[in-house]
C-alpha positions, 0 to 999 in steps of 0.5 A: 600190246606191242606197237610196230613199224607201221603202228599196227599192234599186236601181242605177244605171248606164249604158245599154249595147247589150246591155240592149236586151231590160230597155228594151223589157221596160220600155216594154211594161210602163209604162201607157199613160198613162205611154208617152204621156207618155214618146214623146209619143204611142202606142207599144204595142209598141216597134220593134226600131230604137226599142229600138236606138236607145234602147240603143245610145247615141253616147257624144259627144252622149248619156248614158242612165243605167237603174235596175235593181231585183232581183226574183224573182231577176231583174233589172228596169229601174224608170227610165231619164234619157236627154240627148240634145245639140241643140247644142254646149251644149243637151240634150234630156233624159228621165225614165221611171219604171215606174208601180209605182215612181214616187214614191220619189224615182227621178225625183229620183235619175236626173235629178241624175245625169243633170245631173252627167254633162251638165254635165261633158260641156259642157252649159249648158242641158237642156231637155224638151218634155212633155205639159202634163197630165204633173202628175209631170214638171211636180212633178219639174221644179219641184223640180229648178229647171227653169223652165216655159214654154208650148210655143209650137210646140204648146199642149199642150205645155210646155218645161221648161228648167235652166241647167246650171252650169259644172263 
């Protein structure tokens, strides 16, 4: 267990296939706002082969670590850091957090084990495309030492991107 900011606790571990009904719990229940930013676009309603693929990883190129929180008896996932490998050595990675539990230092805890587990598959570079209005992803990144720069396939868009130490 894992104890934040504001002493909540939560776990963290690895996505697995049967976790199918936390994730698709967890996207209903972000805001709007927030599933916008997430997909980068409208999803109300996540797919069966959305929620699929989000939990049934290809362990070669991906690695998806939830956060789980025990309430009234049950479990809810709060935050979800995804990569995913473009290349033999870039990733393309995610962060969500429920909206009630952003700024307890999630964020912060899902991605620097996200870092861990992508550097010691091999990844040298970790990137993510997001809405340039997303002032949360843009604080994370900076304090993470993720660098920024205008997505030039779509202005309002950015590339935030970390070079990865070898481990």
């Amino acid at each position: 267990m894992e104890t934040l900011r504001d002493g909540s606790q939560v776990l963290i571990r690895p996505i697995r296939r049967e976790d199918a009904e936390l994730e698709r719990r967890f996207i209903e229940g972000l805001s709007p706002e927030s599933r916008r930013f997430r997909f980068l676009g409208c999803v109300a309603t996540p797919s069966d082969e959305m929620v699929r693929r989000l939990t049934d990883i290809d362990p070669e190129r991906e690695a998806a670590l939830i956060a789980v929180a025990r309430q009234d008896g049950h479990e809810r996932q709060v935050g979800v850091a995804r990569f995913c490998k473009t290349s033999d050595d870039r990733a393309e990675v995610a962060v969500t957090v429920a909206d009630d539990w952003q700024r307890r230092g999630l964020g912060t805890l899902l991605l620097r084990r996200l870092i861990n587990l992508a550097r010691a598959s091999g990844v040298r570079t970790l990137y993510s495309v997001d809405s340039s209005g997303n002032a949360r992803m843009r604080e994370l990144a900076t304090h993470m030492g993720f660098s920024c720069q205008p997505d030039p396939a779509d202005r309002t868009q950015v590339v935030y991107s970390l070079e990865v130490e070898a481990g």
